[in-house]
C-alpha positions as CSV (number, residue, x, y, z in Angstrom):
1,X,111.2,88.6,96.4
2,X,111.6,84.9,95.4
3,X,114.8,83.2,96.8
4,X,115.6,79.5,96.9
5,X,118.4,77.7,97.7
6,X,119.7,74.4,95.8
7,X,120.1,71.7,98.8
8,X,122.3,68.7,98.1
9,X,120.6,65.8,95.6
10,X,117.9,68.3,94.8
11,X,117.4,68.0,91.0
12,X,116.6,71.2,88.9
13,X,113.2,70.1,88.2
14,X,112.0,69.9,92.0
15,X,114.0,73.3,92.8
16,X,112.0,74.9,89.7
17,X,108.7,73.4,91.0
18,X,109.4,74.6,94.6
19,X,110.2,78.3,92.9
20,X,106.8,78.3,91.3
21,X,104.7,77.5,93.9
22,X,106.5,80.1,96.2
23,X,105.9,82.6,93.4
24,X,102.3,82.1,92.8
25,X,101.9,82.0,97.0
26,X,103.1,85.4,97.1
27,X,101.3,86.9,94.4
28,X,103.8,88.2,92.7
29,X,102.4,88.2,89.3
30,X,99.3,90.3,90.4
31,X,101.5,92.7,92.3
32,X,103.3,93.6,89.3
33,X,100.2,94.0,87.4
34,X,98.3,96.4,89.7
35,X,101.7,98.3,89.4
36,X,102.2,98.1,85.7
37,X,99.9,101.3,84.7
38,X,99.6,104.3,87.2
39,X,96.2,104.8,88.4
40,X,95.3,108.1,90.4
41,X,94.5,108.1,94.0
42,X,91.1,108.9,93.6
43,X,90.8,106.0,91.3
44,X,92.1,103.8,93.9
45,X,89.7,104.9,95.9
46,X,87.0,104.1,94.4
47,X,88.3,100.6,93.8
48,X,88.8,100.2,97.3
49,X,85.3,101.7,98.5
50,X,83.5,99.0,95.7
51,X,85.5,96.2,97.2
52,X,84.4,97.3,100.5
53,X,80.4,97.7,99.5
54,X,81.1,94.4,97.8
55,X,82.4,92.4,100.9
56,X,79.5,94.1,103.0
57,X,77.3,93.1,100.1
58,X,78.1,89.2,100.8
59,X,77.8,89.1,104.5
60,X,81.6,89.7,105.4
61,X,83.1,91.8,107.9
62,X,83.7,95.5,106.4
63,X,86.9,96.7,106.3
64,X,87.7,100.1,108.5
65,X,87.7,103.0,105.7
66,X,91.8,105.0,105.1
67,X,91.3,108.4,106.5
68,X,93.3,110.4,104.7
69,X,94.6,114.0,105.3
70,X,93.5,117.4,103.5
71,X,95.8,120.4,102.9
72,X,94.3,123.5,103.3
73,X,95.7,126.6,101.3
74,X,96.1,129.6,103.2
């Protein structure tokens, strides 16, 4: 969440310029994208495994792979 706080002499301009930047820094725009259409844990998964292969791919350090629990039915 984006909060700012009008200090004295600040002009509506500069506090709307400061509010932007601070929005686009913390990426709200894509987090509310990702989370505008569910998409299926195993679909996430896959996501996450090509972004993975793909930062191997170009040389960089590969993240450690979510280990996730399975129920078993009895």
């Amino acid at each position: 969440m984006v909060y700012m706080n009008k200090k004295k002499g600040e002009t509506k301009d500069s506090l709307f310029r400061k509010f932007t930047r601070s929005f686009i820094d913390e990426d709200v725009v894509t987090d509310v994208r990702k989370k505008l259409f569910y998409k299926k844990p195993s679909l996430v998964r896959q996501e996450e495994e090509k972004e993975r292969l793909k930062s191997i791919k170009r040389g960089g350090r590969p993240k450690p792979v979510r280990s996730f629990r399975f129920r078993t039915t009895r």
